[in-house]
C-alpha positions in Angstrom: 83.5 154.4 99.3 85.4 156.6 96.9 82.7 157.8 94.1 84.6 160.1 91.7 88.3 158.3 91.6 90.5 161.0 90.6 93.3 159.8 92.3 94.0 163.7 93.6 96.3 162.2 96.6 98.9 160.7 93.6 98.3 163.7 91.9 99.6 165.7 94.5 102.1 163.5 95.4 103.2 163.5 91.5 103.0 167.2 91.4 105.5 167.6 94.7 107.9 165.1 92.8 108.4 167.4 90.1 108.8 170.3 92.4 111.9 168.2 93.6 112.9 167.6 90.3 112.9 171.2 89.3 114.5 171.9 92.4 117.5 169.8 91.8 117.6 170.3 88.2 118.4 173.9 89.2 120.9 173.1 91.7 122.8 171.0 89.2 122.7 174.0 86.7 124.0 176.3 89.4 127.0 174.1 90.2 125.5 172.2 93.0 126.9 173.6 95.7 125.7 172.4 99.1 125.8 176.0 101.0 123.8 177.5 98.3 121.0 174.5 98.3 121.0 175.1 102.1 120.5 178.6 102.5 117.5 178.6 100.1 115.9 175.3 102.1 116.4 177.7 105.1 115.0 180.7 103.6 111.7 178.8 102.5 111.3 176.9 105.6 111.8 180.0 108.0 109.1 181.9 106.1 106.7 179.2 105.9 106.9 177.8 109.4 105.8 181.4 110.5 102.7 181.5 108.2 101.6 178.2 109.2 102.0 178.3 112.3 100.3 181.7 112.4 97.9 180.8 109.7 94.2 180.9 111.5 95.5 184.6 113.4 97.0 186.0 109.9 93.9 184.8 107.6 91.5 186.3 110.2 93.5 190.1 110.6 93.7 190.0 106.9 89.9 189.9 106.6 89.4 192.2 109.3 86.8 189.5 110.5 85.4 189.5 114.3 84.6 186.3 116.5 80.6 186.0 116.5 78.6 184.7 119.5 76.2 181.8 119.2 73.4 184.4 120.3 74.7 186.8 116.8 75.2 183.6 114.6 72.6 180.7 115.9 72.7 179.0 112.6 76.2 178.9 111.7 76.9 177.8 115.4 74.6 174.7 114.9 76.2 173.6 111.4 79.4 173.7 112.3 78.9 171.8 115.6 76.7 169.6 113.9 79.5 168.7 111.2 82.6 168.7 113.5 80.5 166.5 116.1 79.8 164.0 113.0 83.7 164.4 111.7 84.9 163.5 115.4 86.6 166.7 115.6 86.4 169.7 118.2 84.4 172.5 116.9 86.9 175.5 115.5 86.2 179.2 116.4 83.5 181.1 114.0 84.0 184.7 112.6 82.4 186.5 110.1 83.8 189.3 107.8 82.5 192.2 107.0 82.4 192.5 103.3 80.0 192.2 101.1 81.3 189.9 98.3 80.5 186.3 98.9 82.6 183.6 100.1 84.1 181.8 103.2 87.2 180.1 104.4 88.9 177.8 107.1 92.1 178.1 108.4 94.5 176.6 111.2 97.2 174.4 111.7 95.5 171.5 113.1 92.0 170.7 114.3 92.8 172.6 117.8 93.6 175.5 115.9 90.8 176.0 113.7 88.2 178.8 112.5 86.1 179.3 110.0 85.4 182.5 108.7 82.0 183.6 106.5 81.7 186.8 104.5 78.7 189.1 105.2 77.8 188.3 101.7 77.5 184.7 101.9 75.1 185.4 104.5 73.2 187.3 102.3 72.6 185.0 99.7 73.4 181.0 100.6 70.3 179.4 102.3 71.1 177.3 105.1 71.3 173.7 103.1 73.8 175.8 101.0 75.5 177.3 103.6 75.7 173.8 105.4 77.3 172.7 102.0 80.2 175.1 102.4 80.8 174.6 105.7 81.4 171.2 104.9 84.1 171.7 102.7 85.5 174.1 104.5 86.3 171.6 107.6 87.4 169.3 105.6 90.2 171.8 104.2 91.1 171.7 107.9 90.6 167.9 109.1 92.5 166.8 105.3 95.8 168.8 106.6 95.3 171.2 103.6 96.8 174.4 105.5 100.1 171.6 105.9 100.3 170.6 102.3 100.2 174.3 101.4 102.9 175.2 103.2 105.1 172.4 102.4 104.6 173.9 98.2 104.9 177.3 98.8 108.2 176.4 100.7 109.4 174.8 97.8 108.2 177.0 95.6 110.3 180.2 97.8 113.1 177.4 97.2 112.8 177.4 93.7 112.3 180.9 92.9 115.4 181.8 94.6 117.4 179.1 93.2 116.1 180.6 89.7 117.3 184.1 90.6 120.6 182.4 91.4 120.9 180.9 87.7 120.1 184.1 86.6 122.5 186.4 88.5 125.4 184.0 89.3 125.2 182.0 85.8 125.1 178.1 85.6 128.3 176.0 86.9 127.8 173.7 84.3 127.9 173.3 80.1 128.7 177.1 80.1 132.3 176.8 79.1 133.4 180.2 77.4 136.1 177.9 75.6 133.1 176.2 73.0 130.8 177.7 70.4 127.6 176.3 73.1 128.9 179.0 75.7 126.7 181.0 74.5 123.3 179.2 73.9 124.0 177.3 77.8 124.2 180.9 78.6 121.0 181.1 76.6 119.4 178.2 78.2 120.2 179.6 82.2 118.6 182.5 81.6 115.2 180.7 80.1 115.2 178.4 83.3 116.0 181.1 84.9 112.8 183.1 84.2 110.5 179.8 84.1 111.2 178.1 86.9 109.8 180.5 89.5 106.7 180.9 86.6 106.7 176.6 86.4 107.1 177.0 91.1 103.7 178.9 90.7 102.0 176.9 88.4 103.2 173.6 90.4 101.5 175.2 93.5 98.2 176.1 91.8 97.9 173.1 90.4 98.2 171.4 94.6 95.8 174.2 95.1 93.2 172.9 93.0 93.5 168.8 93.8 92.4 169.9 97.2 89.5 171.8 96.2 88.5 168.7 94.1 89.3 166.7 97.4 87.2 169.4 99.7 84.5 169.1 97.3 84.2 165.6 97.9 85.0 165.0 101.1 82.8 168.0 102.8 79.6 166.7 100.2 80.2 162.7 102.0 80.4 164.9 105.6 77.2 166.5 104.7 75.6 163.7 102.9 74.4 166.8 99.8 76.5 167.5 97.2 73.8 168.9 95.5 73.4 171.5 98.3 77.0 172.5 97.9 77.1 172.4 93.6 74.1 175.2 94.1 76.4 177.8 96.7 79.3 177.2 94.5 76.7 178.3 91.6 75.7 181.3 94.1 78.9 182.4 95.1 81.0 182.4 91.6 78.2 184.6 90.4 78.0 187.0 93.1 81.9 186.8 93.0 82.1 188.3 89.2 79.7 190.5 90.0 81.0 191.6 93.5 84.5 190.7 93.4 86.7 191.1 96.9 88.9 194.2 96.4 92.4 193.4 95.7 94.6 194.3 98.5 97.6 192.5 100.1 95.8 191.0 103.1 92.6 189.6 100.6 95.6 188.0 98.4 97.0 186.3 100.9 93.8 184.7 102.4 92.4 184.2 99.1 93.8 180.7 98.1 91.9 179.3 101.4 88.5 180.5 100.2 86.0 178.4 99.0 86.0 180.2 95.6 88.5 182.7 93.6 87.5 185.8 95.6 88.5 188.3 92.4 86.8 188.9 88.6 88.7 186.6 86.3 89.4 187.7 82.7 91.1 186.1 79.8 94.9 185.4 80.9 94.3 185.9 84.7 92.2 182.6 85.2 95.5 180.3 84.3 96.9 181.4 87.3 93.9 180.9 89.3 94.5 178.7 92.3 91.1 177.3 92.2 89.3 174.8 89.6 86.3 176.1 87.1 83.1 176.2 88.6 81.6 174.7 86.1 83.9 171.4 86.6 83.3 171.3 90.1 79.6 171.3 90.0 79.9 168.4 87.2 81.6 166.5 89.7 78.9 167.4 93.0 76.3 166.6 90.5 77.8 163.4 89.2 78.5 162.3 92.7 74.8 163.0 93.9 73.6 160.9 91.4 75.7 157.6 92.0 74.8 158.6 95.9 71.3 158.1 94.5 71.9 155.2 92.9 73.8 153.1 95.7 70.5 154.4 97.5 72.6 156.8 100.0 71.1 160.2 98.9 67.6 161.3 99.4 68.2 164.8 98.0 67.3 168.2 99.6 67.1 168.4 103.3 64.0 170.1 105.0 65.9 173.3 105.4 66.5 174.0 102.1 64.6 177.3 101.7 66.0 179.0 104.6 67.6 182.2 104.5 69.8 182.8 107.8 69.9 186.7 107.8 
């Protein structure tokens, strides 16, 4: 049973549809030539095949994160059996990461090739309902294929971006004849779509980002059976987030699309380009979901663990 119906599969499938569009809308403006199409396809392809494929071993060295025992992490160790036992799935490996601001990811390119990774700080402040919330979304970010969806857009995003630098340095192949008066505004209009189609690429990409946050939300919330637990660690965690934000460095921007929550303070013009949805939305969605739980008589509400702390 589907509570929400926000149709996020068609919107991804939409959103990949423009991405084509854009894609061959460029290719047209630079002449359509095969070779140059090909290369780029290539290009993206090579690059992103080596990410995915590497995803769970690149996400964990970026964090600096270390495999934990089930003697150092009993309770994590129990959840995410529990979960991965109750989604049918083998249970991934489980690190922790030592800093301090909180949040938590999963990462892998199938089920077989999973791990789940907790910050020291989410430790610190997510009960063990909460905690159990997360974790919940987090394998389903894994079981829905989200690491393969990923891929697939920021492959056609390289694709785009490099087709846009093509407009811009090699100049359109057609409606740029130097023998009109509209030579000059085509020459005009291949340098705008020059500049906004890697900008319209990355927007594309965020907006995939944040259907399968929605989709996470949702999914990991019917695995654990409390959406409320998880509406109150995504409360925790965007708080402690602002006030504690992840330092900025090339290995925490690469991993920090796969965490639970934007990992970095968000001010003014930065939070349009943030590839996760407002807290505040996401939370109105756990809490309206908990609520038509209640009313098809499917929720109890908070489990008997709920003021736990693990460490």
């Amino acid at each position: 049973m589907r509570v929400h119906g926000h149709f996020n599969g068609l919107k991804t499938t939409a959103l990949f549809a423009l991405m084509w569009a854009i894609i061959m809308l460029i290719w047209w403006l630079t002449g359509g030539s095969r070779g140059t199409l090909g290369i780029y396809i290539i290009i993206g392809l090579a690059s992103t095949f080596i990410t995915y494929w590497f995803s769970d071993k690149l996400a964990i060295a970026s964090m600096r994160a270390r495999a934990v025992s089930e003697a150092e992490a009993p309770a994590l160790y129990r959840i995410v059996r529990e979960l991965s036992a109750r989604a049918g799935k083998p249970m991934p490996r489980i690190y922790i990461a030592p800093t301090m601001s909180p949040n938590a990811f999963a990462t892998g390119r199938n089920e077989r090739h999973a791990a789940v990774c907790c910050t020291q700080g989410i430790l610190n402040i997510l009960n063990e309902r909460e905690l159990r919330g997360v974790l919940g979304h987090e394998l389903m970010h894994v079981y829905n294929h989200d690491i393969l969806t990923s891929a697939i857009a920021s492959a056609m995003a390289t694709v785009i971006t490099y087709l846009g630098y093509s407009l811009m340095y090699f100049g359109g192949g057609r409606g740029n004849s130097r023998d009109n008066d509209s030579g000059a505004f085509g020459l005009i209009g291949v340098l705008v779509s020059a500049v906004l189609a890697p900008i319209g690429a990355s927007l594309i990409q965020m907006a995939i980002s944040r259907t399968r946050e929605f989709d996470a939300d949702e999914d990991g919330s019917r695995l654990t059976g409390d959406p409320e637990a998880l509406a109150s660690a995504l409360n925790k965690i965007s708080y402690g987030a602002q006030t504690n934000p992840m330092p900025k460095t090339a290995g925490t921007q690469s991993v920090s699309a796969m965490m639970i929550a934007n990992p970095f303070s968000l001010r003014g013009f930065s939070k349009l380009f943030s590839t996760h949805p407002p807290t505040d939305e996401r939370i109105s969605r756990l809490m309206q979901m908990a609520q038509e739980m209640r009313g098809a008589g499917i929720y109890g509400g908070p489990g008997a663990n709920g003021g736990q702390y693990l460490y």
